[in-house]
C-alpha positions as CSV (number, residue, x, y, z in Angstrom):
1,X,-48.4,-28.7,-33.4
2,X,-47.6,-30.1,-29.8
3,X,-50.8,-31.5,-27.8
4,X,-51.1,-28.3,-25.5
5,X,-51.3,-26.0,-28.5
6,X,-54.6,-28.2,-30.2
7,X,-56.3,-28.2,-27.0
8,X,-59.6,-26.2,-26.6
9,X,-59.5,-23.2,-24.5
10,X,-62.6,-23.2,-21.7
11,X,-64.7,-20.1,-21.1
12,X,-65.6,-18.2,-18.1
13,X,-68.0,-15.6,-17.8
14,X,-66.6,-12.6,-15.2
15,X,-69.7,-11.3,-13.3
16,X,-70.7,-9.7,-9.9
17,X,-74.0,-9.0,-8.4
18,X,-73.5,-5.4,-8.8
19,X,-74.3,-2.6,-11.5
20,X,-71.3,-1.2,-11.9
21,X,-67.9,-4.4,-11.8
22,X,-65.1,-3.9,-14.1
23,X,-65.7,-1.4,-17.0
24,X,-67.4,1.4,-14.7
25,X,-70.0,3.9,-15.9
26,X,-71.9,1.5,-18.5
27,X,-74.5,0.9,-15.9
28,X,-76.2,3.9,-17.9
29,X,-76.0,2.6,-21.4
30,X,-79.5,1.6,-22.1
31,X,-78.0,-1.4,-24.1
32,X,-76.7,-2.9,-20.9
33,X,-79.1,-4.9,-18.3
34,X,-76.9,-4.8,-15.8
35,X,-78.9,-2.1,-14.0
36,X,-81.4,-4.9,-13.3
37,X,-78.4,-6.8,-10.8
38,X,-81.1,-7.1,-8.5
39,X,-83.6,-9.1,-10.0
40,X,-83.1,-13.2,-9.9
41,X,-84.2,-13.7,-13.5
42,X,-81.4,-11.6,-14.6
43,X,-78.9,-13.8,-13.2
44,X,-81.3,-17.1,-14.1
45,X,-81.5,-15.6,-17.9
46,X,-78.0,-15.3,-18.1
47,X,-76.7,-18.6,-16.8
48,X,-79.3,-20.4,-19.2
49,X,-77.8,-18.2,-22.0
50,X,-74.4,-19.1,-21.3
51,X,-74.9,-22.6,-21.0
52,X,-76.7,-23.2,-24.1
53,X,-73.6,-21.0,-25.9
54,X,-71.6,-23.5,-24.2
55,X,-69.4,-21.4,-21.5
56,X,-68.1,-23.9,-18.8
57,X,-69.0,-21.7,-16.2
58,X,-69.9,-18.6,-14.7
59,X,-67.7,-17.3,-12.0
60,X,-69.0,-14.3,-9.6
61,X,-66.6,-11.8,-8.5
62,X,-67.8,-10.3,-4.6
63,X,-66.5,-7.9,-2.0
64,X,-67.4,-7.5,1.5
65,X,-66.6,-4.3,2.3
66,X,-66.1,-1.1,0.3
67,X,-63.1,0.2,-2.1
68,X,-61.0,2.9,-0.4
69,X,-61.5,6.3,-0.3
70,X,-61.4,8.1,-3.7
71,X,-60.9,12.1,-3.4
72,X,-61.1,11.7,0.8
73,X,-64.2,9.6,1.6
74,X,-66.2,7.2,-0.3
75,X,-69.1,9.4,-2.4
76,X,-67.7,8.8,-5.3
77,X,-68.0,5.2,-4.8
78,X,-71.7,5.5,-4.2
79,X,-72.6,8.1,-6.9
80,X,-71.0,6.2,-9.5
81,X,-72.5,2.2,-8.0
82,X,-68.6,1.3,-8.0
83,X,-69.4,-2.2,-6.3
84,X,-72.0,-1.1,-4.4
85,X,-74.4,-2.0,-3.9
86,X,-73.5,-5.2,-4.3
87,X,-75.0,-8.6,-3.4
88,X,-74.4,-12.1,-2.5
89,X,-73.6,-14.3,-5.1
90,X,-73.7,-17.3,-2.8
91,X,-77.1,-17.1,-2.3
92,X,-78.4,-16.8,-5.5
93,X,-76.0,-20.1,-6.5
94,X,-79.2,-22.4,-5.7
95,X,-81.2,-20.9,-8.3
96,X,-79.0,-20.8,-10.8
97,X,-78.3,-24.5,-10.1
98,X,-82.0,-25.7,-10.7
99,X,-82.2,-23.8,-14.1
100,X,-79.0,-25.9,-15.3
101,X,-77.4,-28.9,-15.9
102,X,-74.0,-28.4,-17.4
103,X,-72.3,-24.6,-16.3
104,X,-70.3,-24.4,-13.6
105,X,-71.1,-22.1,-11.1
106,X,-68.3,-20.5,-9.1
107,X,-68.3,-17.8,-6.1
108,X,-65.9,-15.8,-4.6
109,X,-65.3,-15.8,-0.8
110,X,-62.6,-15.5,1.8
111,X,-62.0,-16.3,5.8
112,X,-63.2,-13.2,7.1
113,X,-66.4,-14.3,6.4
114,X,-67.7,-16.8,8.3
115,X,-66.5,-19.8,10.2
116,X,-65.2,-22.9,8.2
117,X,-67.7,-25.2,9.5
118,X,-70.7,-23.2,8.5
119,X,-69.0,-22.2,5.1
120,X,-67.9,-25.8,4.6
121,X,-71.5,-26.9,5.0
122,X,-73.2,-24.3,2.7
123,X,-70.3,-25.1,-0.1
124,X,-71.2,-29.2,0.1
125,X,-75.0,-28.5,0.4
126,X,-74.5,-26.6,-3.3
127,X,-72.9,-29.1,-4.9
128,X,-75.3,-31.5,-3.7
129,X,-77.7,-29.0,-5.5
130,X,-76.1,-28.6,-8.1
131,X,-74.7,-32.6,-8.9
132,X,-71.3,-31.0,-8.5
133,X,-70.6,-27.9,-10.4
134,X,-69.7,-25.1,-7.6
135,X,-66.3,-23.7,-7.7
136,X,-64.8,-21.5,-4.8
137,X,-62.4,-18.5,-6.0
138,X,-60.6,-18.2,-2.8
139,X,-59.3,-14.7,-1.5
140,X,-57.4,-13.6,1.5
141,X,-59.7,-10.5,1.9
142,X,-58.6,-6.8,2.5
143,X,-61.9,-5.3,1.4
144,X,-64.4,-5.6,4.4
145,X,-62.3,-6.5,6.9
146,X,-63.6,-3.2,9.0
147,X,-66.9,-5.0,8.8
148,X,-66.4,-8.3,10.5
149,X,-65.0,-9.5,14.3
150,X,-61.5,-9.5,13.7
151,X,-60.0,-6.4,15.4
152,X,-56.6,-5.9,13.5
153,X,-56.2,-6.0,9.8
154,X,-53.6,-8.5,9.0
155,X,-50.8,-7.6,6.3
156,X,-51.1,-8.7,3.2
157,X,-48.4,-11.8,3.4
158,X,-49.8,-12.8,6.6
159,X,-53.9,-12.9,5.4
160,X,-52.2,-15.9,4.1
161,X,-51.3,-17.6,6.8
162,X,-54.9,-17.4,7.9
163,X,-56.1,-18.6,4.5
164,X,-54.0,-21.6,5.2
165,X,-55.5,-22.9,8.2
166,X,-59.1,-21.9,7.6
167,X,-58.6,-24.4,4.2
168,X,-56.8,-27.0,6.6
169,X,-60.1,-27.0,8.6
170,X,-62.6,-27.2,5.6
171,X,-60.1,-30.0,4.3
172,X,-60.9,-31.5,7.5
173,X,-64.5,-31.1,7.3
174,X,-64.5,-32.2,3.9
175,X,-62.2,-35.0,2.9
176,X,-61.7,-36.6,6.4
177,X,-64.9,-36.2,8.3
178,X,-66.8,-38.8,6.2
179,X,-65.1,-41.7,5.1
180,X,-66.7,-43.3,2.0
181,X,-69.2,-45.4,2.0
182,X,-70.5,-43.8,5.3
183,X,-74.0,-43.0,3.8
184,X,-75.8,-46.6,3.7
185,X,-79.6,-45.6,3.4
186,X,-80.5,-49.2,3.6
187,X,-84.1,-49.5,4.2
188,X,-84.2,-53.3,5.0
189,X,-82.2,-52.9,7.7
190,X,-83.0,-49.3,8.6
191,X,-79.3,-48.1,8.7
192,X,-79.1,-44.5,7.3
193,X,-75.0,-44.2,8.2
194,X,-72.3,-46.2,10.0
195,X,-71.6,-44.1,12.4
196,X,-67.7,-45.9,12.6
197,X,-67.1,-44.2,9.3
198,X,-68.1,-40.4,10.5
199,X,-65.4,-38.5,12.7
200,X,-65.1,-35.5,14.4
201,X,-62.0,-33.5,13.5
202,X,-61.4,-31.6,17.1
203,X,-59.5,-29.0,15.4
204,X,-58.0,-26.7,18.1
205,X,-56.4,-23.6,17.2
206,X,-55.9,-19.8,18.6
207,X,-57.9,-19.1,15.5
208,X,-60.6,-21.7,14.8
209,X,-61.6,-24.3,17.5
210,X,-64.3,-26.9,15.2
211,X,-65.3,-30.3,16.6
212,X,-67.4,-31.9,13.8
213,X,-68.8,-34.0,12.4
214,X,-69.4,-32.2,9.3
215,X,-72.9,-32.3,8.9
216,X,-72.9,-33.0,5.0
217,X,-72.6,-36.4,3.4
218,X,-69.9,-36.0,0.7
219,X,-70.8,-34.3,-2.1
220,X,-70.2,-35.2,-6.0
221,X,-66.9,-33.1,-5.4
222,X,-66.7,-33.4,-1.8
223,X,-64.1,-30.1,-2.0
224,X,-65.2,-28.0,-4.5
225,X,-63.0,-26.5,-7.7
226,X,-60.7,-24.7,-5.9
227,X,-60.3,-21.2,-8.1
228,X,-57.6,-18.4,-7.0
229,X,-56.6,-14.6,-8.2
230,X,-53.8,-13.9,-6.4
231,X,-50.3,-12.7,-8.1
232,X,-47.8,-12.1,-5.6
233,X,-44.8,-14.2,-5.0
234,X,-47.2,-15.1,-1.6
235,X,-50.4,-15.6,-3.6
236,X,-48.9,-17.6,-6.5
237,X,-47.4,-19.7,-4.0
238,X,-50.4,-20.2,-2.1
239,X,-52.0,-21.0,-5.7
240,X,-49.6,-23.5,-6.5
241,X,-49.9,-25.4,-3.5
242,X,-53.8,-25.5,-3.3
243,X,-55.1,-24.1,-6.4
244,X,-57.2,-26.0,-9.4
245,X,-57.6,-22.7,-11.5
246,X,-55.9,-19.2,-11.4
247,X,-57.1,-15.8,-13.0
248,X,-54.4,-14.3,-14.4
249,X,-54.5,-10.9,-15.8
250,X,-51.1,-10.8,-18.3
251,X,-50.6,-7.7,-20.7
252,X,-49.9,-9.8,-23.5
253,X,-49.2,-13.8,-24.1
254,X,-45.4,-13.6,-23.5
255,X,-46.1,-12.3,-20.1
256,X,-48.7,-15.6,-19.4
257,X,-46.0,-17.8,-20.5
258,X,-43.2,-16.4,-18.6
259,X,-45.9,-16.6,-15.3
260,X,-47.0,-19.8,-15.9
261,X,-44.1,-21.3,-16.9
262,X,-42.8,-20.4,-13.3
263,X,-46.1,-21.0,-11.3
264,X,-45.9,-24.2,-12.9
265,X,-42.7,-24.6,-11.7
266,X,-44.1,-24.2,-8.2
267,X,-46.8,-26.7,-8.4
268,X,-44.5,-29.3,-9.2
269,X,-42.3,-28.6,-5.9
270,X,-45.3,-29.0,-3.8
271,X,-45.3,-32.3,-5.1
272,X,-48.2,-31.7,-7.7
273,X,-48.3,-32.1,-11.6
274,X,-47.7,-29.7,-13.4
275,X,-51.2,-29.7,-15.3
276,X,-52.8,-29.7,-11.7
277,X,-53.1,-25.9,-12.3
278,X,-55.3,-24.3,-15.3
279,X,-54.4,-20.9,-15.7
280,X,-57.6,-18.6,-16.9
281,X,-56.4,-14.9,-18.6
282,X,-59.3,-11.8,-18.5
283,X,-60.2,-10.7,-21.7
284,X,-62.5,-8.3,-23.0
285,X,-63.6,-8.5,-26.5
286,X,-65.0,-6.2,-29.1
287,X,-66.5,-7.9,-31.9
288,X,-67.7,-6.6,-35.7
289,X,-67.8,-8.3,-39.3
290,X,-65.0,-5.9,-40.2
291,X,-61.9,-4.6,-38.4
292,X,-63.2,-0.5,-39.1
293,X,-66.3,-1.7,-37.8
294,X,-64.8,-3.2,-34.5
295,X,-62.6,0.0,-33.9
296,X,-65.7,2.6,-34.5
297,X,-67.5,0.4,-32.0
298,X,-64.5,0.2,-29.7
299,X,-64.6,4.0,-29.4
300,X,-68.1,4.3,-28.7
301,X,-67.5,2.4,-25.8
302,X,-64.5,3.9,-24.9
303,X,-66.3,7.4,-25.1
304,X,-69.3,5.4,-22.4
305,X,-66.4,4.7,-19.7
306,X,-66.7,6.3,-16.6
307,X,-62.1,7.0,-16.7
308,X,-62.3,8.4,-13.0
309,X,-64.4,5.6,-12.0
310,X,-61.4,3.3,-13.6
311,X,-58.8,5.2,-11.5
312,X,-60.8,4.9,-8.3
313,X,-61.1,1.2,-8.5
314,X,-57.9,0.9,-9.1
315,X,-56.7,2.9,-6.5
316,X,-59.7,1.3,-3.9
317,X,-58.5,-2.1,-4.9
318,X,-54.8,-1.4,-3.9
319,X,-55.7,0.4,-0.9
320,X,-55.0,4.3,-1.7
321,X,-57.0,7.0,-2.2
322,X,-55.6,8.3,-5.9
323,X,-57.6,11.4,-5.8
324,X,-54.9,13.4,-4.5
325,X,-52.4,13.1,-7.3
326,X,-51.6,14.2,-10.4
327,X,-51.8,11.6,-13.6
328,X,-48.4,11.7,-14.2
329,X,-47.4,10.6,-10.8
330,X,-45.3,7.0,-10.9
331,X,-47.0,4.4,-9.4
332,X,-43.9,3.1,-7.7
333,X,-44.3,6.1,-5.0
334,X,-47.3,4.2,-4.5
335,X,-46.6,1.6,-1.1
336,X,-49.9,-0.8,-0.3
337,X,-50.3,-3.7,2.1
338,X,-53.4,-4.3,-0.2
339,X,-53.9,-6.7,-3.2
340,X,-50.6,-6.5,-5.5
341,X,-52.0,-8.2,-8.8
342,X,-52.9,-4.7,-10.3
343,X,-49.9,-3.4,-9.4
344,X,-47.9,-5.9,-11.0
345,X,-49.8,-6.1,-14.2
346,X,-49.2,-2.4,-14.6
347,X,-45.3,-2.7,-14.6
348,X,-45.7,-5.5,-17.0
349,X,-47.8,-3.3,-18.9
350,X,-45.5,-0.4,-19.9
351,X,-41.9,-1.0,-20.6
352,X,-38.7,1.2,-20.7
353,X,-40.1,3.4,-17.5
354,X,-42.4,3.2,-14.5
355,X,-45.8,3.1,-15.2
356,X,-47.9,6.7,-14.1
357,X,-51.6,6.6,-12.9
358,X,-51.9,8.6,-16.1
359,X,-51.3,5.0,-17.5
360,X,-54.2,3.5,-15.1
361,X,-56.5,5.6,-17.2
362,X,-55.3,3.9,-20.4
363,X,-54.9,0.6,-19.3
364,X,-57.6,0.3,-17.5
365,X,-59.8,1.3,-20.4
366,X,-58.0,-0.7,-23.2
367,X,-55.6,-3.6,-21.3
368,X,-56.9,-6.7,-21.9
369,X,-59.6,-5.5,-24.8
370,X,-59.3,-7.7,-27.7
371,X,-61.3,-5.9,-30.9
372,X,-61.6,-7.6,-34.5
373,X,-63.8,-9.3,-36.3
374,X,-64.3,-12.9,-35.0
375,X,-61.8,-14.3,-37.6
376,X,-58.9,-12.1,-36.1
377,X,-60.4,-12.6,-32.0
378,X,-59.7,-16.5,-33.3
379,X,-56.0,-15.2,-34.4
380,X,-55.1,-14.0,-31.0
381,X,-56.7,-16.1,-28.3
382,X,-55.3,-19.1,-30.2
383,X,-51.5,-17.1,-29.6
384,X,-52.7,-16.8,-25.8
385,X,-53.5,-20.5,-25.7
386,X,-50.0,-21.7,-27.4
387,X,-48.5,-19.5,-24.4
388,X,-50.3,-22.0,-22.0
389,X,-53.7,-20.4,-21.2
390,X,-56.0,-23.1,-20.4
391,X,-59.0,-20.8,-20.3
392,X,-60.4,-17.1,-20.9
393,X,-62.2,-15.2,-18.2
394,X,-64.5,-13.1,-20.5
395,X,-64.7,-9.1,-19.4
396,X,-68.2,-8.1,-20.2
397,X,-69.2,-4.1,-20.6
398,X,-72.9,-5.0,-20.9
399,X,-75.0,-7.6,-19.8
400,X,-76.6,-9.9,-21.8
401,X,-75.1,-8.2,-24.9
402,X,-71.3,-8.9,-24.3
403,X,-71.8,-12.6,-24.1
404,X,-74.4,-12.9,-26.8
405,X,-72.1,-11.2,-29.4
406,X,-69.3,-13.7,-27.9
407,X,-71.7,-16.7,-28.3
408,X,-73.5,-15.6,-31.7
409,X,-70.1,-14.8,-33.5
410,X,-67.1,-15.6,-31.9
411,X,-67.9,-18.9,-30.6
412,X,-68.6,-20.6,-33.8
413,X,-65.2,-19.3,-35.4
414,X,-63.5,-20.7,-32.5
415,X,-65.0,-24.2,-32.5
416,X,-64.3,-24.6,-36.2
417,X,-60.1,-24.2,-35.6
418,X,-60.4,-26.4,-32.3
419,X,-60.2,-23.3,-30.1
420,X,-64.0,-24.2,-28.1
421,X,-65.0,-27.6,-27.2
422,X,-68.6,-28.5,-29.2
423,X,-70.6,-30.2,-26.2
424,X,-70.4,-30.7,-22.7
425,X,-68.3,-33.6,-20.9
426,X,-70.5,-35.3,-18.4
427,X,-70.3,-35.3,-14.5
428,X,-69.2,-32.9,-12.1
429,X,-67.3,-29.7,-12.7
430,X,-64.1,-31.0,-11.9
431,X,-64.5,-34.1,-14.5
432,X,-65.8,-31.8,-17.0
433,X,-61.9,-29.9,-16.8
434,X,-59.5,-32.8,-15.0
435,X,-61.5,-36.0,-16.2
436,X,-62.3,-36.8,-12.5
437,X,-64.6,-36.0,-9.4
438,X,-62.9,-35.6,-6.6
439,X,-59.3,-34.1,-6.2
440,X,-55.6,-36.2,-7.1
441,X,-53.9,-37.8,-3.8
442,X,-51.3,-35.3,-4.4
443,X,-53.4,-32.4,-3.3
444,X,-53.0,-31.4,0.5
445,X,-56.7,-32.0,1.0
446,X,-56.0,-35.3,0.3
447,X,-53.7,-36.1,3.6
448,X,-57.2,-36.1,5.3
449,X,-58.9,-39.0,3.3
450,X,-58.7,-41.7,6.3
451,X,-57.1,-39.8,9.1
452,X,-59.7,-39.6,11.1
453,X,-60.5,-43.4,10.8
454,X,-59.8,-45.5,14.2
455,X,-56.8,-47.6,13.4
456,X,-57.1,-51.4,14.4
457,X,-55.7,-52.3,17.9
458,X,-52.3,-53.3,17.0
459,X,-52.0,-51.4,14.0
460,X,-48.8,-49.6,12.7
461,X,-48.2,-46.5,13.9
């Protein structure tokens, strides 16, 4: 067995400040406290739980905006609590850091949203907070983009070219505003900073025009776990040049290798190792002591899923109102400058012919749903791990009750064949899954260590 296939696999929990995220209509299933998305102690309750079961973080979805029209206008959206309402996750990060020590706690955001220098600040003042355990899931952002100051929607390739210099600038802000050992709080001599060692960055730009300094000392991480979802030849790209961690969402563990095995590929031409990049699958599970058990459960839940809800996320998150067609239309009629990921994952899905939106209803429902008894969940994420999964983004369809089955039964099973780490690695995030704080030389960031530094009269050019 090679060394990548005995590795532990890390664990994820896939959330959103919301009632209604990935498995619609369950919102209603008295089981589920997901109802309760408003209320802090929900969120505080459930990061506690998780941690003491040992995830290694929990990772908020968001949206800014809302999904597309479904049927001509957005009712259905609102009936059903499809993603809205929906709240900030980065807000509630603070709490969530004070009621733990170990879970890393990761947010989604993208440009659109604010200006890099406030955003950089927040992000360093939470891992401060939180001794270095905030992640960033970064997105290029089609949802919401109605609701914010920039007039024209930018296609989708090109929403990366604006990713790219808003991370240049929080780079910036970052690695190169503070040079180390800028914070002195020396009391004998009452120097809180050397000021030589702190730079503006005077980054001038048609889009983004920030001076500095960043107003946060470095933090554990200084940049935080860098997260990204994107799978199109422009996302994975973007991913393999800047990326720590991508959510993939495979049909099946040949697909994940195949993906990796390329996106890896990638990394190493942008002049990073290959292992740079974890790759995280989403997986839902369904969990009994015996198989019949598992399935009768499985179609209880199936029978609690809001299906037009499914097809109007799907159709929201690709940017076309699906309420006008037939089921058996092909998808490939289907032309979208929004995200492609779901897209793609549904040609991967169904082989020997185009996929229909009849087959959104079915793999929506069932695609990535793993149901067994913990024994044979064991069997088939250790498969996904010897494709090269580092890690398993885990689907919930209620909350607490998804990850408590995970944690009572599955867990255990896991850590006896060496598929879950049994205790927590110490320091930040970033040590806990590289082995070190602050990100490798032979990240982009890292061109910024120093270069706002003075250079000795006479020096080298």
């Amino acid at each position: 067995m090679t060394q990548q296939q005995q590795r532990p696999l890390a664990f994820a929990a896939f959330v959103m400040n919301t009632a209604s995220h990935i498995t619609h209509g369950l919102w209603r299933d008295p089981e589920g406290d997901q109802i309760r998305f408003n209320e802090l102690d929900l969120w505080v309750d459930l990061a506690k739980r998780l941690e003491a079961g040992g995830f290694d973080a929990i990772f908020f979805a968001d949206v800014v905006g809302l999904y597309g029209d479904y049927g001509g206008g957005w009712d259905f959206h609102a009936e059903l609590g499809l993603q809205i309402p929906s709240n900030d996750p980065l807000v509630i990060l603070s709490a969530l850091a004070a009621a733990t020590t170990d879970i890393g706690l990761a947010f989604t955001a993208g440009p659109i949203q604010q200006p890099p220098f406030n955003f950089a600040r927040q992000v360093a003042t939470l891992d401060h907070a939180s001794n270095g355990r905030i992640a960033w899931n970064i997105v290029s952002n089609l949802l919401g983009w109605e609701n914010f100051s920039h007039a024209e929607r930018l296609p989708h390739d090109e929403r990366y070219g604006l990713l790219d210099e808003y991370l240049d600038v929080l780079y910036k802000l970052w690695e190169g505003s503070w040079d180390e050992g800028a914070l002195l709080q020396d009391r004998a001599s009452g120097r809180h900073a050397d000021p030589s060692k702190i730079h503006k960055i005077n980054h001038v730009s048609e889009r983004f025009r920030v001076e500095g300094p960043h107003l946060v000392a470095p933090s554990p991480q200084r940049t935080p776990l860098l997260f990204q979802a994107g799978s199109s030849p422009v996302g994975r790209d973007f991913a393999a040049q800047h990326a720590e961690a991508q959510f993939i969402a495979t049909p099946n563990p040949g697909s994940a290798r195949a993906l990796i095995g390329d996106t890896r590929r990638l990394v190493e031409q942008h002049g990073r190792h290959r292992d740079d990049l974890k790759f995280f699958q989403g997986l839902s599970f369904v969990v009994c002591s015996t198989e019949a058990e598992a399935r009768a459960k499985e179609a209880e839940l199936e029978a609690k899923v809001d299906i037009e809800g499914q097809i109007a996320h799907f159709g929201g998150s690709v940017g076309i109102d699906l309420g006008g067609y037939d089921r058996d239309t092909p998808i490939d009629v289907i032309h979208t400058e929004g995200g492609q990921s779901g897209l793609n994952w549904l040609r991967e899905s169904v082989e020997g012919r185009t996929p229909t939106l009849e087959d959104i209803v079915r793999l929506r429902a069932r695609g990535g749903r793993v149901v067994g008894t913990p024994e044979q969940i064991a069997d088939v994420l250790s498969s996904w791990r010897d494709a090269g999964v580092d890690g398993i983004n885990v689907i919930n369809a209620t909350i607490p009750g998804s990850y408590v089955e995970f944690i009572d039964h599955v867990l255990p099973v896991l850590r006896d064949r060496g598929l879950a780490r049994r205790e927590y690695a110490e320091g930040t995030l970033r040590r806990k899954l590289f082995g070190t704080d602050r990100l490798p030389d032979r990240h982009p960031a890292a061109r910024y260590r120093g270069a706002f530094t003075p250079q000795p009269a006479g020096a080298a050019s």
